[in-house]
BAFI-3210 file (N, C-alpha, C; in Angstrom, 3 decimals, decimal comma, padded with zeros to 6 digits):
// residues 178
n [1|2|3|4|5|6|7|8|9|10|11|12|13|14|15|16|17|18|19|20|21|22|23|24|25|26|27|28|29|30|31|32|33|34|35|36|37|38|39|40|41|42|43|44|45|46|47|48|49|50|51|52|53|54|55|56|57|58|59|60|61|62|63|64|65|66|67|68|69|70|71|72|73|74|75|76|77|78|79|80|81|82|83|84|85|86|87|88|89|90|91|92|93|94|95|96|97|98|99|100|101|102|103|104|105|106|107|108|109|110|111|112|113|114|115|116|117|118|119|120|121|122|123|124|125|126|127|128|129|130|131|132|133|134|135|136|137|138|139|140|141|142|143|144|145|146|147|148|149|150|151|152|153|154|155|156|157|158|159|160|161|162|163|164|165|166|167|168|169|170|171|172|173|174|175|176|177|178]
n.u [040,354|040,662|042,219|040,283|040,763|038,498|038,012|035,852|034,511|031,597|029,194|025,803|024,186|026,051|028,222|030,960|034,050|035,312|036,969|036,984|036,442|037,089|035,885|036,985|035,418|035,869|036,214|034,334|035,085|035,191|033,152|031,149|030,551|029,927|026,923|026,003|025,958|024,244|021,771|020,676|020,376|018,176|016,643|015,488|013,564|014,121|013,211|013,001|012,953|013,145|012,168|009,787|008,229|008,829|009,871|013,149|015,495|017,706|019,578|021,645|020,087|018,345|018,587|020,174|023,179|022,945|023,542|026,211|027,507|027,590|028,941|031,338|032,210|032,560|034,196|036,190|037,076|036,986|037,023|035,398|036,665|038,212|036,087|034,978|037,031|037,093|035,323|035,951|037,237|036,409|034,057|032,098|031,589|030,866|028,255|026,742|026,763|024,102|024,793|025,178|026,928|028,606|029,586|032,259|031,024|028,454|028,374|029,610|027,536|025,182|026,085|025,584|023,264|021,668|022,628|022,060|020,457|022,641|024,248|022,867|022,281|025,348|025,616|023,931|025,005|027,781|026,919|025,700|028,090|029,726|028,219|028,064|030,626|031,460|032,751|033,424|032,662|034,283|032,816|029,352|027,959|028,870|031,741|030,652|028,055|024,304|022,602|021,125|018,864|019,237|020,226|022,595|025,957|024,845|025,519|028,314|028,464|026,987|028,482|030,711|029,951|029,234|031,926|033,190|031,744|032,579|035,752|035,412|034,416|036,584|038,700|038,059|037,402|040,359|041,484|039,798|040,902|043,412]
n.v [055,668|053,947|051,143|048,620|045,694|045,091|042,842|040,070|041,397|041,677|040,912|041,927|040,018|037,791|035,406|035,687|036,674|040,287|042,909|046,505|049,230|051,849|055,093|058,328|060,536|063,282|064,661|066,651|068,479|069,637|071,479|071,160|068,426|068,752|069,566|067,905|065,881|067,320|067,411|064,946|063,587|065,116|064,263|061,904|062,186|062,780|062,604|064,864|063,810|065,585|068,197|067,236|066,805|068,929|068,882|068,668|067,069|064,075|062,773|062,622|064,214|062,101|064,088|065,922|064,223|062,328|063,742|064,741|062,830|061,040|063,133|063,675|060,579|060,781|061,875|060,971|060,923|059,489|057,902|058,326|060,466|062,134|063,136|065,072|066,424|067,702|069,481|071,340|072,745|073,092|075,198|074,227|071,556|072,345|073,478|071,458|069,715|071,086|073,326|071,147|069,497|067,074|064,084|061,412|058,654|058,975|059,200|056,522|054,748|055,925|055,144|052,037|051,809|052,942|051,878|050,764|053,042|055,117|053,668|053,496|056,114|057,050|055,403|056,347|058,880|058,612|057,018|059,081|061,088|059,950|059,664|062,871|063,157|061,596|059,083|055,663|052,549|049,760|047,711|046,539|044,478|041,833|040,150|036,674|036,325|036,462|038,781|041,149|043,224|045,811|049,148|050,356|049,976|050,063|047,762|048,028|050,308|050,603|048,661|049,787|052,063|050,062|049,609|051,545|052,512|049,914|050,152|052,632|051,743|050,043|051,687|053,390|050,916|050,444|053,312|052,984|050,934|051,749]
n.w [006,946|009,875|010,931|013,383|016,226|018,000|020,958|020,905|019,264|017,429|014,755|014,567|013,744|013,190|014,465|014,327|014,059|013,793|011,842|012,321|010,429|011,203|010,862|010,371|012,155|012,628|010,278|009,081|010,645|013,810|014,951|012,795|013,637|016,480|016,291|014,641|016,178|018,235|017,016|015,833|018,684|019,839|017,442|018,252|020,316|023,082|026,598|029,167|032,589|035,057|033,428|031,977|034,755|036,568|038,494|040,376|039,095|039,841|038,374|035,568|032,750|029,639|027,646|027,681|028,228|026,575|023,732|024,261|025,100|022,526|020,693|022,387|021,730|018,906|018,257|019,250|021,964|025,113|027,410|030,494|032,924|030,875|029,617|031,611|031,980|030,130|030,428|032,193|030,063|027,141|025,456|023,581|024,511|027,084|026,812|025,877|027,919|029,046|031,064|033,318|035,869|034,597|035,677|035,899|037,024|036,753|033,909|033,172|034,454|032,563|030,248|030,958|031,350|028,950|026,736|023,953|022,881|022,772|020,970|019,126|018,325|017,684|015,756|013,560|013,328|012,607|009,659|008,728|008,785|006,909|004,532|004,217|003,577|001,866|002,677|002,398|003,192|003,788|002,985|002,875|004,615|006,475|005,121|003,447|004,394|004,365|002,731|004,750|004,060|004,829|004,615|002,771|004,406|006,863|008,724|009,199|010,316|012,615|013,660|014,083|015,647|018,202|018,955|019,592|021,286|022,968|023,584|024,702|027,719|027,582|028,084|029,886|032,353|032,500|033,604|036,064|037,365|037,649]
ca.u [039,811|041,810|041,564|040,766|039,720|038,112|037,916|034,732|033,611|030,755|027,769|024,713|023,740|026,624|029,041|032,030|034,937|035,018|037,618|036,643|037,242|036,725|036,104|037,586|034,364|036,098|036,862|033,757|035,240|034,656|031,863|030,013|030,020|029,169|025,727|025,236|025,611|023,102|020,662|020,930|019,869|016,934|015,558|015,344|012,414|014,649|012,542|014,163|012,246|012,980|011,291|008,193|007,671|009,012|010,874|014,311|016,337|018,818|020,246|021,506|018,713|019,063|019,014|022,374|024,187|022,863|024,580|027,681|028,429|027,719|029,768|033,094|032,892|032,801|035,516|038,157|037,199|036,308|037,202|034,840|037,388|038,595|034,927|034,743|037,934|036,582|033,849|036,664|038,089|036,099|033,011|031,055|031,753|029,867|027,070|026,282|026,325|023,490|025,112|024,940|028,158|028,024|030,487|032,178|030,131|027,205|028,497|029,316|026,167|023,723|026,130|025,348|021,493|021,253|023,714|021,213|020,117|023,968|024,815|021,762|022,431|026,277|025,460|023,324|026,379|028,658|025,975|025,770|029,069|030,462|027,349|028,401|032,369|031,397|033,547|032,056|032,900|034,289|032,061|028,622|027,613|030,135|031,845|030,294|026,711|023,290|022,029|020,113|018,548|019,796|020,726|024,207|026,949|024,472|025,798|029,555|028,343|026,490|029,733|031,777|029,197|029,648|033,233|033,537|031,339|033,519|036,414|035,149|034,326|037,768|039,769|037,380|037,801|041,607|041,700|039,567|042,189|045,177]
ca.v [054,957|053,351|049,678|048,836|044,976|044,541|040,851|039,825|041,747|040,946|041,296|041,217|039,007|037,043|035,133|035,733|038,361|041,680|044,170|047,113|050,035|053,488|056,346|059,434|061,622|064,876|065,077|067,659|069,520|069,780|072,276|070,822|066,897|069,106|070,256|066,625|065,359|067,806|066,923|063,668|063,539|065,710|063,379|061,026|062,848|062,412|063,275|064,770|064,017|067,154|068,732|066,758|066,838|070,070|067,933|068,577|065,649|064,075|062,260|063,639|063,730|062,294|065,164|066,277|063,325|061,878|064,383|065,006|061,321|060,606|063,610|063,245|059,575|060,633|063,250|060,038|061,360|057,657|058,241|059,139|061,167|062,563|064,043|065,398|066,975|068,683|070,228|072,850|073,034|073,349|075,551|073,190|070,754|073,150|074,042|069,991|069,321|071,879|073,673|070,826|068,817|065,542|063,350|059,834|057,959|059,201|058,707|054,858|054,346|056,012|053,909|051,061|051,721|053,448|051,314|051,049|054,637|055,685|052,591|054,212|057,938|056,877|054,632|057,625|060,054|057,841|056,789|060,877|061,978|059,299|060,353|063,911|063,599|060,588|058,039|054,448|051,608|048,745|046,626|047,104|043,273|040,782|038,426|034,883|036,830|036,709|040,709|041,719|043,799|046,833|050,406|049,894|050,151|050,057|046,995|048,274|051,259|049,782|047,793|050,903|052,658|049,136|049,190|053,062|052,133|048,877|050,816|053,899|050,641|049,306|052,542|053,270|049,767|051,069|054,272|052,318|049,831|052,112]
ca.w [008,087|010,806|011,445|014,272|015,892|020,018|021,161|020,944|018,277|016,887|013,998|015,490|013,060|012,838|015,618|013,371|014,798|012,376|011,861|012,778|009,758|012,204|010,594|010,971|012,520|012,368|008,705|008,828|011,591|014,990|015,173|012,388|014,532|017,544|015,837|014,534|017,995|018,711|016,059|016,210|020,032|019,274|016,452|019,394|021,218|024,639|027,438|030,720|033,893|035,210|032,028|032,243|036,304|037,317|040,278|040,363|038,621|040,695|037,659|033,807|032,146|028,683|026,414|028,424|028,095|024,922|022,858|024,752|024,820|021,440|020,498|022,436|021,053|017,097|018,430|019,690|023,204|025,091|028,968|031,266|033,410|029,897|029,414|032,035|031,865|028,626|030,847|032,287|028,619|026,156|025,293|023,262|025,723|028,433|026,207|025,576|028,847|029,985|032,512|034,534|035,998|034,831|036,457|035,217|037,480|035,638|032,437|033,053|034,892|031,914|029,199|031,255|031,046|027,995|025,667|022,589|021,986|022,292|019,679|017,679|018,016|016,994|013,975|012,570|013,247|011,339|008,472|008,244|008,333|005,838|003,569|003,998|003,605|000,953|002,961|001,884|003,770|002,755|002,882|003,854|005,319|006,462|004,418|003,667|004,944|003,440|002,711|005,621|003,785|005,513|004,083|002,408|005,247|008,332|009,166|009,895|011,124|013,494|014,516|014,186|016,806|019,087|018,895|019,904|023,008|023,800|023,749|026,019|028,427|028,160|028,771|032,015|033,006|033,064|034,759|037,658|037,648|037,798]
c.u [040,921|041,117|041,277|039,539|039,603|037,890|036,778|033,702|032,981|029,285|026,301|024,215|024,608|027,534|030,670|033,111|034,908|036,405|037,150|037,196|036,765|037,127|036,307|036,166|034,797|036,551|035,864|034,069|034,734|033,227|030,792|029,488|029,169|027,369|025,111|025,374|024,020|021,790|020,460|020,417|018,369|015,905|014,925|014,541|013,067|013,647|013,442|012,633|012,016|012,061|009,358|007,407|007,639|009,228|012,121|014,808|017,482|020,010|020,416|020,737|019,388|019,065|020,180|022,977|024,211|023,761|026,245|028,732|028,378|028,687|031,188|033,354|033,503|033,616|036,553|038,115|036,402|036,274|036,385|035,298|037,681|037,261|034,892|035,792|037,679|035,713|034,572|037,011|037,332|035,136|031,689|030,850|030,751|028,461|026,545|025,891|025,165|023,529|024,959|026,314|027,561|029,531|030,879|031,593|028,922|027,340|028,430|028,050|024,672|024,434|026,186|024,006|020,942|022,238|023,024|020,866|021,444|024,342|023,637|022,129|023,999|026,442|024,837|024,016|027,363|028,317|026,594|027,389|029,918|029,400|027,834|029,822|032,277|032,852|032,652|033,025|033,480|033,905|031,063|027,342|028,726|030,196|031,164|029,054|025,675|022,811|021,170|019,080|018,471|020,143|022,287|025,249|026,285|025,092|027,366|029,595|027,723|027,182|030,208|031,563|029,863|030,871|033,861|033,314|032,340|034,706|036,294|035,146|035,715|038,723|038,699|037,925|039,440|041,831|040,563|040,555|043,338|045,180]
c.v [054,172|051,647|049,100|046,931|044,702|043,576|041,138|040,777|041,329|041,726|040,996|040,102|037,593|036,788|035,380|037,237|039,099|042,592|045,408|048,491|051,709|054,388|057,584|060,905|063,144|065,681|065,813|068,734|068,988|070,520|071,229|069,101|067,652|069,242|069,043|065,727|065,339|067,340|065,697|063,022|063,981|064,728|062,240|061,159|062,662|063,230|063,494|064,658|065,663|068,251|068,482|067,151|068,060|070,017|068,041|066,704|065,424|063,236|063,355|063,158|063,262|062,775|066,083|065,951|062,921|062,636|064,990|063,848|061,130|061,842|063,703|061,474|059,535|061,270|062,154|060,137|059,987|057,675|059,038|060,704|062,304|064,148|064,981|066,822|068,429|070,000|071,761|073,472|073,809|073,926|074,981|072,573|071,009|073,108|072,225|069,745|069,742|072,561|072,454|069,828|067,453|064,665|062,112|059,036|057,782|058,777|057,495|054,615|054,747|055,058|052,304|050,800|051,946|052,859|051,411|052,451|055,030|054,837|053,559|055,447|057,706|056,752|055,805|058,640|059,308|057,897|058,329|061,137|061,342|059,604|061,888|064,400|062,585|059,830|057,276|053,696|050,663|047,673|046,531|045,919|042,637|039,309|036,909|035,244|036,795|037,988|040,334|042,533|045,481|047,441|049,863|050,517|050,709|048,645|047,255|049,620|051,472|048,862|048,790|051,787|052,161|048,978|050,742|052,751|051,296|049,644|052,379|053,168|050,672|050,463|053,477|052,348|050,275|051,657|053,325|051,156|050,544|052,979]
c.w [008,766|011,002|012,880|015,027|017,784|019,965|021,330|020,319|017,430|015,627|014,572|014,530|012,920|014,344|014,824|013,540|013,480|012,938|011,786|011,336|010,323|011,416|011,267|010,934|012,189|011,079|008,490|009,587|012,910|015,504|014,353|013,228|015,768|017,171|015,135|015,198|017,738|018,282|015,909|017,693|019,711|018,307|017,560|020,682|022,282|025,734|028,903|032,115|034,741|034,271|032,332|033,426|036,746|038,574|039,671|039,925|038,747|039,871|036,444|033,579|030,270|027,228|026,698|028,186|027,127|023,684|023,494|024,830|023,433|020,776|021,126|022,070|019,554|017,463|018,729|021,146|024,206|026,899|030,126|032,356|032,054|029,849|030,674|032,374|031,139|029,299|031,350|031,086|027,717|025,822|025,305|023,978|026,894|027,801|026,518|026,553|029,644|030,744|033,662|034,428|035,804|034,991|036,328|035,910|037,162|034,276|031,948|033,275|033,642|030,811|029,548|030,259|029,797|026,542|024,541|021,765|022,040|021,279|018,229|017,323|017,140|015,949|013,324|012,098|012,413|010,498|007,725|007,932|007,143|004,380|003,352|003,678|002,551|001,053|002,785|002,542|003,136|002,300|003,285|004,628|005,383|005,644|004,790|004,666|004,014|004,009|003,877|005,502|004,424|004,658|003,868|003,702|006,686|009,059|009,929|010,325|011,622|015,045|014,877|016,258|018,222|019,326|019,557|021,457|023,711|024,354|024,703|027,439|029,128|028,967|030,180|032,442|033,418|033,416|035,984|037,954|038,019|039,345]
res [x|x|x|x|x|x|x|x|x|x|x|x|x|x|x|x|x|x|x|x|x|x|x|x|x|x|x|x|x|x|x|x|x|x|x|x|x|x|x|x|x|x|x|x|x|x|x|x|x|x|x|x|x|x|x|x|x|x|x|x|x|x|x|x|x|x|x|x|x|x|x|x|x|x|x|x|x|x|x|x|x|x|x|x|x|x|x|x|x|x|x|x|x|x|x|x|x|x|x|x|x|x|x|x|x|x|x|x|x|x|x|x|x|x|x|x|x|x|x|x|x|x|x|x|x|x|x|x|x|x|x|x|x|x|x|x|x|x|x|x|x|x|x|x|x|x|x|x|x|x|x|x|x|x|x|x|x|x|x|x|x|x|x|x|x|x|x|x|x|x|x|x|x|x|x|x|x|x]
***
């Protein structure tokens, strides 16, 4: 795991900054994260407007985005421009997206709106892949904390999730700056 610590990182439970210990998502591969993206979105009944109405939907809907964001984040991939990049590149990449162009303006704008279910769909993809590669955390509440009674190491992979997002944030915030 890489260390890793964003200002104003935080426990939700706690006001107390955290180091950040980021696991390495792709230690199952690439394909197999792609497919627990996928699954992972899915458990999440996502409904698309378009789907339901049978009115064209002038936004991503989010069973498009839901797994394409939460998978180029466990991938290291954080840049809206980046993703989108991927969309000429990469197969998977195409498939995730639906056939449909989704564009970094979209991407900021649904991880504006939609910050929680991507922190949720994340934390589950972490949980999982450190259960399935039997990476353990190192710690799974923060020091000088009373148990939350939380699943062992939902608490920093929870943060981990929040700290993936911050960081997709910050390096947008910098390509619109540059």
């Amino acid at each position: 795991m890489n260390s890793m610590n964003i200002l104003g990182d935080r426990s939700p439970e706690s006001s107390v900054d955290a180091e950040i210990e980021m696991t390495d998502l792709t230690v199952l591969g690439t394909a197999a994260l792609y497919e627990l993206a996928v699954e992972l979105a899915n458990r999440e009944n996502l409904a698309c407007f378009e789907t339901c109405t049978k009115v064209k939907c002038p936004h991503v809907c989010p069973p498009v985005i839901v797994p394409l964001m939460v998978y180029c984040y466990a991938a290291g991939i954080y840049g809206s421009h980046e993703i989108e990049d991927l969309l000429f590149k990469e197969e998977n990449i195409q498939r995730l997206s639906g056939d449909k162009w989704v564009q970094p303006s979209q991407i900021r704008c649904f991880r504006r709106q939609h910050r929680d279910l991507l922190r949720r769909c994340l934390s589950q993809l972490i949980r999982e892949v450190r259960a399935r590669s039997g990476t353990i955390a190192q710690r799974s509440e923060p020091a000088g904390e009373v148990s939350t009674g939380r699943k062992p190491g939902a608490w920093d992979c929870e943060l981990e999730a929040e700290a993936r997002i911050q960081l997709a944030i910050l390096i947008d915030s910098m390509e619109l700056d540059a």
